[in-house]
C-alpha positions in Angstrom: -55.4 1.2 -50.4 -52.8 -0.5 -48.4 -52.2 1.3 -45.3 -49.0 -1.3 -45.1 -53.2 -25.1 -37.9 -50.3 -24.7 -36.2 -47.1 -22.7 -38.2 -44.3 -24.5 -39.6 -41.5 -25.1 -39.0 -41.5 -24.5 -35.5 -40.9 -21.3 -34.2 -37.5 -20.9 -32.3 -22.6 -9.9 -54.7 -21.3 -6.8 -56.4 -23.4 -4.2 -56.9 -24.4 -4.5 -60.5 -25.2 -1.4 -62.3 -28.8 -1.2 -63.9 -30.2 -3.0 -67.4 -32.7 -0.2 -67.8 -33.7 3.2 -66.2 -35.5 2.9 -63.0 -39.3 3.9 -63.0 -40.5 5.1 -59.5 -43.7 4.0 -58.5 -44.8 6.8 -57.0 -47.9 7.8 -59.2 -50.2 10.9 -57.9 -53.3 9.9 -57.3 -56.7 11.1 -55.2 -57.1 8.8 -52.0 -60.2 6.4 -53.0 -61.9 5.0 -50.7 -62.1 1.4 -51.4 -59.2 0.1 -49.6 -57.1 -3.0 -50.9 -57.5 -5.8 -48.3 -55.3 -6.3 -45.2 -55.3 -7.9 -42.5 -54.0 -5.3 -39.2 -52.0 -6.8 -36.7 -54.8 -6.1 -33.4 -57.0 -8.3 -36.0 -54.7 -11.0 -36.3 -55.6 -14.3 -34.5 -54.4 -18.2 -34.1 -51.7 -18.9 -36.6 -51.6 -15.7 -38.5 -50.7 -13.9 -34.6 -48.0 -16.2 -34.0 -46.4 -15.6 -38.0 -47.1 -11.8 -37.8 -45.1 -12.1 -34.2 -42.2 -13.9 -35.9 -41.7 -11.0 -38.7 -41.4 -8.5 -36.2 -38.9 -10.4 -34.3 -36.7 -11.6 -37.4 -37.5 -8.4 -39.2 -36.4 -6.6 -35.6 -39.0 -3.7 -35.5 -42.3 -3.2 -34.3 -44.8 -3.7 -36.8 -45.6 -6.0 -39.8 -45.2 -4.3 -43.5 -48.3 -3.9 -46.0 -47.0 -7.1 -48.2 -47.2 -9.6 -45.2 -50.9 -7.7 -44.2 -52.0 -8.2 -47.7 -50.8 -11.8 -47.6 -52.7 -12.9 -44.7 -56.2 -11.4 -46.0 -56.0 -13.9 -48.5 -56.5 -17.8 -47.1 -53.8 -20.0 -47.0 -50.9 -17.4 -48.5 -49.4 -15.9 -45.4 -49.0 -19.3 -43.7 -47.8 -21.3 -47.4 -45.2 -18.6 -47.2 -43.9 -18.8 -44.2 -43.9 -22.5 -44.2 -41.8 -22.6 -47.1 -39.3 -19.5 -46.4 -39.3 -19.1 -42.8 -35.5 -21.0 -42.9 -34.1 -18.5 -44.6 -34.7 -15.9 -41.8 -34.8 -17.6 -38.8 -31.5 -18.5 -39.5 -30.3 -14.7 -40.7 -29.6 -15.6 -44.0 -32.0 -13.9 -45.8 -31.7 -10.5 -42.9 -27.6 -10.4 -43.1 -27.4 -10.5 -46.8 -30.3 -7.8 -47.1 -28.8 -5.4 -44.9 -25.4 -5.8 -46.1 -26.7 -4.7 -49.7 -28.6 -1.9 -48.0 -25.2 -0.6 -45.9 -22.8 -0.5 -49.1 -25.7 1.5 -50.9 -24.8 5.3 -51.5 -27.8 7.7 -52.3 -28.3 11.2 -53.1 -28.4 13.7 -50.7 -30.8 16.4 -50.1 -30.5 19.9 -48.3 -29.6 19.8 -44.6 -32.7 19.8 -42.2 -31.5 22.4 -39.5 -33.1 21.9 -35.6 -34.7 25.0 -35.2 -36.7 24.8 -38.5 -38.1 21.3 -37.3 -39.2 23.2 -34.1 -40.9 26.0 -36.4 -42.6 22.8 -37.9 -43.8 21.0 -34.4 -41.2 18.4 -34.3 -39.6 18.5 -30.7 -36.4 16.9 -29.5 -39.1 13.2 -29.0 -40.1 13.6 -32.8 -37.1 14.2 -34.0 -35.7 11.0 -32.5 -39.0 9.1 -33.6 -38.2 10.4 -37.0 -34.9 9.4 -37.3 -36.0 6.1 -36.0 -38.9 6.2 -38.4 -36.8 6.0 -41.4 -33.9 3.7 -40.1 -36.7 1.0 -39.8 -37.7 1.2 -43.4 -34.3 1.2 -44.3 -34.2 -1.7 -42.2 -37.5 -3.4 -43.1 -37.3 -3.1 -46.5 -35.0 -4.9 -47.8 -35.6 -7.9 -45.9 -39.1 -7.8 -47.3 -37.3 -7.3 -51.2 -35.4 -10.8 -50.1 -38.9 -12.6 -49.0 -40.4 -11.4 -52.1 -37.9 -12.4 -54.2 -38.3 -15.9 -52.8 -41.4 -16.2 -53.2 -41.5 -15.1 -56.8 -39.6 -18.0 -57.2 -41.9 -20.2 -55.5 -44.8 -18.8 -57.5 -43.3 -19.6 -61.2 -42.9 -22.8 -60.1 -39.1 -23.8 -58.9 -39.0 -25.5 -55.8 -35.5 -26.0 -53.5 -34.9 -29.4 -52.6 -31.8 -28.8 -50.4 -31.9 -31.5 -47.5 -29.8 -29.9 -44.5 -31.6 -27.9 -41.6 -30.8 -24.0 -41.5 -29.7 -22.7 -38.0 -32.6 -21.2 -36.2 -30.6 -19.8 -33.5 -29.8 -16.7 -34.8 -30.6 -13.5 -32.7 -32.1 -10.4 -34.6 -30.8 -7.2 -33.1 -33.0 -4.6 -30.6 -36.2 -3.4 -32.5 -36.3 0.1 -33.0 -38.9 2.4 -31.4 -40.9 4.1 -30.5 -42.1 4.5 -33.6 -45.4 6.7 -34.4 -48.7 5.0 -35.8 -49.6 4.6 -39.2 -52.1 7.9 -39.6 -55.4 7.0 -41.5 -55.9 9.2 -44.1 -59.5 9.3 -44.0 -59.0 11.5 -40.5 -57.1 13.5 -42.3 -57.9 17.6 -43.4 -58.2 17.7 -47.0 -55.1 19.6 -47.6 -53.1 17.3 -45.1 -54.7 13.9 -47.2 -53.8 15.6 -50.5 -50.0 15.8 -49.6 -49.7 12.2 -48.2 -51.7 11.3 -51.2 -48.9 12.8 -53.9 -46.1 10.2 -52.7 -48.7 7.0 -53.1 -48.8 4.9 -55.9 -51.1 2.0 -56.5 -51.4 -2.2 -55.8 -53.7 -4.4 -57.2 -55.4 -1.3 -58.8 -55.8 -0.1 -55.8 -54.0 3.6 -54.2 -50.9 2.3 -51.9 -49.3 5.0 -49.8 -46.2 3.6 -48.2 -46.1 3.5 -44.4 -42.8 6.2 -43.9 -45.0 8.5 -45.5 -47.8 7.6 -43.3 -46.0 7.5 -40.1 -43.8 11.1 -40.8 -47.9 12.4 -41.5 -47.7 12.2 -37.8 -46.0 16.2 -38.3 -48.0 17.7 -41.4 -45.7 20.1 -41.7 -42.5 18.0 -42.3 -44.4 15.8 -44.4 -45.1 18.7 -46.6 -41.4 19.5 -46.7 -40.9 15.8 -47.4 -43.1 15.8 -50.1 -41.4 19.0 -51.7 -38.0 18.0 -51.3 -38.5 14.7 -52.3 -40.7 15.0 -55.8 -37.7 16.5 -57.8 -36.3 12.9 -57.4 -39.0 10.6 -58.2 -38.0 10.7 -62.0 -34.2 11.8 -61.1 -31.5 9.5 -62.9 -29.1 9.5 -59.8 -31.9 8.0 -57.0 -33.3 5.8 -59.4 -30.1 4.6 -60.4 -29.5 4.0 -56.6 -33.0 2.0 -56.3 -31.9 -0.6 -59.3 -28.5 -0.9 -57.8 -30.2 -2.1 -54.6 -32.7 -4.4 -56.4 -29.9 -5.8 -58.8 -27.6 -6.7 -55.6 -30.7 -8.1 -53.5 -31.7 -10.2 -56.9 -28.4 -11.7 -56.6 -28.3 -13.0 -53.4 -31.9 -14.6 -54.2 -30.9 -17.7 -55.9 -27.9 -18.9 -53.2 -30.4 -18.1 -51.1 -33.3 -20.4 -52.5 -30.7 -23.2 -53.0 -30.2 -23.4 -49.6 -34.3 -24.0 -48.2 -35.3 -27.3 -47.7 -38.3 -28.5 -49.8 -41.7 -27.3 -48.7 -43.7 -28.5 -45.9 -46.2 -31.2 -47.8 -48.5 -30.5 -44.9 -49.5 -26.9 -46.2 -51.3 -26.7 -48.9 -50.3 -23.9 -51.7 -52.8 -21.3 -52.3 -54.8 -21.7 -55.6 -52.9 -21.3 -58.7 -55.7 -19.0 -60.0 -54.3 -16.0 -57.5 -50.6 -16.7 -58.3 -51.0 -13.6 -60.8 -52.1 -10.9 -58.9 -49.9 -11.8 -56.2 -47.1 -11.5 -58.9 -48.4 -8.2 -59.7 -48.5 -7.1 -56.3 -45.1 -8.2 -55.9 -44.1 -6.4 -58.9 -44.9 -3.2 -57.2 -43.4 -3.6 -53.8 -40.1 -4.0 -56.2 -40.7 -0.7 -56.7 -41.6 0.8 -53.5 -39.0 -1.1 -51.1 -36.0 0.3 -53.3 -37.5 4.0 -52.8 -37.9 3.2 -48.7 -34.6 2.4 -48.5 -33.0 5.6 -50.5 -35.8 7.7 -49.6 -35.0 6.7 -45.6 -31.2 7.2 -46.2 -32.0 10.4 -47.9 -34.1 11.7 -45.1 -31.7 10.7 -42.0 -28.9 12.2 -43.6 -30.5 15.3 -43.9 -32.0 15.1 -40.2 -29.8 17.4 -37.7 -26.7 15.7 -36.3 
């Protein structure tokens, strides 16, 4: 389960309506407990530090998703990435265009969340701030992470950009947001408690996956369990998943402007063997699933919040 040398180069479209029906991810599952490899950020060392530093920075909050953790477990792919697609976010390319997809997106709503029936479930005035804040970072994170993806999908199938010119890297990412709670292991968890968390996983690499909103919000059981309840009636509903394949149609079509505009990869970093390019593909294939749901699922969630 996912609990989600030196680095080069230095450090420093209409929303298209959907070709098919969206299919959630979101599978229901028992919690297993062989994990699929990643690589936490206290664990992180030389290179890999300084990369994982980098995404939090350009990705502006405070922690480094499940696809980049999954990356750097295997040797050579996190730093073969970033050596080849780090232009497009240390300039902002790759951030502005994500977010601007993400801002135009309307979602479903759900019921309002009143303030005294978060105090009935344990969330105080600091939770409800760290929840709110909770779900505007996946909403933030996530498409940025369906833009590096989608670049290096392209990589993977073999197309290559050749264009010469230097992207800016003097772009400044806004404020990270925080404090945000820690991801909760699930093993620590009552049975009951691990149950819920485990009904909005799904699986990568043949492996269970539970997204980290749904970790972080297991800080409060109780509003998890409401989260969970609220939220299932949509996992096969036609309106959110049309809302999830809006996003990922508009994010595909920024990719290839975007890919044009990368200069040719570093010859000095080797790529990763050819023999793993498929189950990184696969893996890939399901975060196109779950980013889309992090994004409507976190809109969904802060509009209900108390204003």
């Amino acid at each position: 389960m996912i609990w989600g040398a030196p680095i080069w180069p230095p450090i420093p479209p209409t929303l298209r309506a959907p070709a098919k029906p969206w299919r959630f991810a979101s599978v229901r599952r028992p919690l297993e407990s062989r994990l699929l490899a990643e690589l936490q950020e206290r664990e992180a060392t030389g290179a890999i530090a300084g990369i994982y530093a980098e995404i939090r920075r350009l990705w502006a909050v405070p922690y480094v998703s499940s696809l980049q953790r999954h990356l750097a477990t295997r040797p050579g792919w996190l730093e073969w990435t970033w050596a080849a697609l780090a232009p497009a976010f240390t300039s902002g390319r790759a951030q502005a265009a994500a977010w601007r997809v993400a801002d135009a997106l309307s979602v479903p709503q759900l019921a309002p969340i009143n303030r005294d029936t978060l105090r009935v479930w344990g969330v105080d005035a600091a939770g409800e701030a760290a929840i709110r804040a909770t779900a505007a970072s996946f909403v933030r994170v996530s498409p940025v992470n369906l833009m590096l993806s989608g670049l290096l999908r392209r990589l993977l199938k073999g197309e290559r950009p050749a264009h010469a010119a230097n992207l800016s890297s003097s772009w400044m990412p806004p404020a990270a947001m925080g404090p945000l709670p820690t991801l909760v292991d699930p093993a620590e968890l009552p049975a009951a408690e691990r149950a819920v968390l485990a009904s909005l996983g799904t699986t990568v690499g043949g492996q269970p996956f539970v997204p980290g909103l749904y970790r972080m919000l297991a800080t409060w059981p109780a509003f998890l369990a409401h989260v969970a309840t609220v939220l299932k009636p949509h996992l096969d509903d036609a309106a959110t998943g049309a809302a999830c394949q809006r996003l990922l149609s508009a994010i595909d079509a920024e990719i290839p402007t975007l890919f044009a505009a990368l200069p040719a990869p570093p010859s000095t970093i080797a790529p990763p063997p050819a023999s793993e390019f498929g189950e990184v593909l696969a893996a890939l294939d399901t975060y196109r699933k779950t980013s889309p749901e992090m994004v409507v699922f976190g809109r969904m969630l802060t509009d209900a919040l108390p204003v």
